[in-house]
Phi, psi and omega in degrees: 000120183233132206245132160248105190279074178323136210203064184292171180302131183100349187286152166258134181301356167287297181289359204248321182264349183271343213250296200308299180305327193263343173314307172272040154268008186236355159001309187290327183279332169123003161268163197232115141273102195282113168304135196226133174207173197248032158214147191307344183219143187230119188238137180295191120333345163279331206052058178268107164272088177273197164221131176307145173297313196229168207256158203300288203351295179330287188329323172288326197266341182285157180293344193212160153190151176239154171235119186281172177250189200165178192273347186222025158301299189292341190274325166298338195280303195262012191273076186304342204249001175273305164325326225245335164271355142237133191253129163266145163218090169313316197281009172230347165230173152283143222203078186254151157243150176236140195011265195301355205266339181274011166284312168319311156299333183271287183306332144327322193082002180274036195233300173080236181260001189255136171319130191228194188205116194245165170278149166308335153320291178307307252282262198329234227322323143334295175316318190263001163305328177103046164215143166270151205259131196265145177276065180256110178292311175263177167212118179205146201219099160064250188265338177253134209228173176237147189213147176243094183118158217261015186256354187280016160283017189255325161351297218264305148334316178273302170325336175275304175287339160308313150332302168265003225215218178216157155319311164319252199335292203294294163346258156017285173297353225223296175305350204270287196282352146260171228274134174325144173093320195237030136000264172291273182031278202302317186300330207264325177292300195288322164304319170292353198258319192262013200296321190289335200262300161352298178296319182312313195296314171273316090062294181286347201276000000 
């Protein structure tokens, strides 16, 4: 699985590095997740400056991909010829957004009529994008899923490694990065949040 973690000027580090870290826990299996951006250097919102793995183009060939928020998500939103450069395919890849990244997701046309799920900051500019917004952290409708708020990246990481992957692995992966004591806990939590979409998928398959 080669994952493209969209990752723009303004991004927050939470969603791009926390989703990117539990992703690559599967390294050993052959997966990769790449901060993917449409310029060689990218600085957060934080004023963290990296530099990218991969060039946006990378997102059409990849198997997965998240689009992350950031501070500057409406301007990319109304940005048309930026839009018009990520080429998305649901019915061939896997598609998760996190909070300002599911506007994005909106404006792209992969959300359609169906209920997402966002930060409270975004949840208007969804709304008059023409989608509802559910008070939910995920979601997800067949490959593409949504997530609200920036710790719901552990979600979105796991629904993604359940997908490409096994339950085992995602357990694992999950149990590895959460906090001593709350172990099982986090895990018996992030597995009940993505199980019922899990099932619909295989169900629909």
């Amino acid at each position: 699985m080669q994952i493209a973690v969209l990752t723009f000027e303004g991004f927050n580090e939470l969603d791009s590095f926390v989703a990117a870290a539990i992703l690559n826990r599967m390294r050993a299996q052959g997966w990769a997740a790449h901060i993917t951006s449409p310029t060689d250097e990218v600085t957060s919102l934080n004023g963290v400056t990296i530099r990218r793995q991969r060039p946006l183009s990378f997102a059409a060939e990849a198997d997965a991909v998240i689009l992350g928020s950031g501070s500057k998500t409406r301007e990319i939103a109304a940005d048309a010829d930026m839009l018009a450069q990520i080429r998305l395919d649901p019915a061939r890849q896997l598609i998760g957004a996190q909070c300002s990244g599911t506007l994005l997701l909106a404006k792209l046309g992969l959300i359609g009529t169906l209920p997402a799920c966002t930060d409270l900051t975004t949840k208007p500019w969804v709304i008059e994008a023409g989608v509802e917004v559910l008070d939910a952290p995920f979601v997800a409708h067949g490959n593409v899923a949504t997530a609200g708020g920036c710790l719901a990246s552990q979600y979105l990481a796991a629904w993604l490694l359940a997908r490409g992957g096994t339950l085992s692995a995602t357990r694992e992966a999950i149990r590895y990065v959460a906090p001593v004591g709350e172990k099982e806990a986090t895990v018996a939590r992030v597995i009940g949040v993505i199980s019922p979409f899990l099932a619909e998928a295989a169900a629909a398959a």
